[in-house]
Wavefront OBJ file of the C-alpha trace (Angstrom):
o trace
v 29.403 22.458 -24.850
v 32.912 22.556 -25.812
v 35.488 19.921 -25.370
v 37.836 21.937 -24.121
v 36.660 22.866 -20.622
v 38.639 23.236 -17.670
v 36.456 24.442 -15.174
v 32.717 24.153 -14.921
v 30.455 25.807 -12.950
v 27.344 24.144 -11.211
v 24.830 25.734 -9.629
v 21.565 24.390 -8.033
v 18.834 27.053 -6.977
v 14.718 26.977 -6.262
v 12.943 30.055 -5.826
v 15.798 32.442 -5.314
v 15.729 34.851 -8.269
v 17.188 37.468 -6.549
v 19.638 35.749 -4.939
v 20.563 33.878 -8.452
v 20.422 37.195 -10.576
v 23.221 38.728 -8.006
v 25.134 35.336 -8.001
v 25.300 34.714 -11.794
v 25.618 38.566 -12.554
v 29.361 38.492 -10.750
v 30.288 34.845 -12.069
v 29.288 35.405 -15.637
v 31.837 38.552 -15.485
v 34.266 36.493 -14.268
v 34.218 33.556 -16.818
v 36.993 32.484 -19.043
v 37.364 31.136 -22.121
v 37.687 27.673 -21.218
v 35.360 27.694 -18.473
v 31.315 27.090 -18.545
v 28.129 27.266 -16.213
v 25.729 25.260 -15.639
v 22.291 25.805 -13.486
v 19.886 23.407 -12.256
v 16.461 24.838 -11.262
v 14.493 22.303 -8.878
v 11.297 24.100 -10.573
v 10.981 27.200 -9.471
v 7.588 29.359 -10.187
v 9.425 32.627 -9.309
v 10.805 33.458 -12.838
v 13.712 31.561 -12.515
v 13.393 29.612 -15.671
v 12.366 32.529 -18.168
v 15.743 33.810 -16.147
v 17.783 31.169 -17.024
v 16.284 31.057 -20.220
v 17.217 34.360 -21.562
v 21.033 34.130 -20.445
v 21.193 30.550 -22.302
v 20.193 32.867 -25.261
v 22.329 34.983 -25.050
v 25.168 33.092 -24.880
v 26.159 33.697 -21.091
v 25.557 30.165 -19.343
v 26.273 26.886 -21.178
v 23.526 24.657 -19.889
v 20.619 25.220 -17.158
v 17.532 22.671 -17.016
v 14.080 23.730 -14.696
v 12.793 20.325 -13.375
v 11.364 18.952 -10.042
v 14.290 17.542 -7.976
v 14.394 15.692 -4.415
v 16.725 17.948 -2.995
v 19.927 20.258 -3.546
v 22.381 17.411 -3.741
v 20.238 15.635 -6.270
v 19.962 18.967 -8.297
v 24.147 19.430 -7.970
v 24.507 15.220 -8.955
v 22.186 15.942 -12.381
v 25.016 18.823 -13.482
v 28.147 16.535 -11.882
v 27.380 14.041 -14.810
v 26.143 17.166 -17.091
v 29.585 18.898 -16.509
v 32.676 18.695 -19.020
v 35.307 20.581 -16.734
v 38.563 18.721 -15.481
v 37.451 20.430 -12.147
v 34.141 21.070 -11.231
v 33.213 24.136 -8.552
v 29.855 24.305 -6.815
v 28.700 27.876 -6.488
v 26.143 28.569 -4.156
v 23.320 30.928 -4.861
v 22.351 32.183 -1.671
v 24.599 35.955 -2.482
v 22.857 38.572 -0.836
v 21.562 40.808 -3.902
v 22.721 44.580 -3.203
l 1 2 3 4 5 6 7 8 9 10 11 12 13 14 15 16 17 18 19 20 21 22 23 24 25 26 27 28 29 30 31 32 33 34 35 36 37 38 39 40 41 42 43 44 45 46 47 48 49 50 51 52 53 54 55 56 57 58 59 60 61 62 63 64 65 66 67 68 69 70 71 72 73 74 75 76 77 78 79 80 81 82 83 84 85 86 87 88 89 90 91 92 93 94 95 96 97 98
């Protein structure tokens, strides 16, 4: 991750693939520059992580980890101390895939 960030990203999701795929599709299109994304996956066993996987290797999110959390604010507190933006945005994935 770059030390020039302004804005990062964070997303927390479980189980939502669709939901996620919609979500990142539009915010991935958007991204600048200066800006990165990062997911946490509370260890999802829908395909999220191969998911996630593939766009980290491709270059289109900076940073996603697939681990057991306690809950959606514990997920978004892992990526608040992950992030390197002077502003951090939550993004929620709950977009209703078209």
């Amino acid at each position: 991750m770059a030390d020039n960030i302004t804005l990062s990203y964070i997303i927390a999701t479980r189980n939502k693939l669709p939901y996620l795929k919609t979500g990142l599709k539009k915010l991935i299109a958007a991204k600048k520059p200066d800006e990165e994304i990062l997911v946490a996956d509370g260890a999802s066993t829908d395909g999220t992580k191969e998911y996630l996987e593939e766009l980290k290797k491709e270059g289109k999110i900076d940073f996603y980890l697939s681990e057991p959390d306690y809950a959606e604010s514990h997920a978004l507190n892992k990526l608040f101390l992950l992030a390197n933006g002077t502003l951090i945005k939550i993004i929620n994935d709950d977009i209703k895939p078209c």
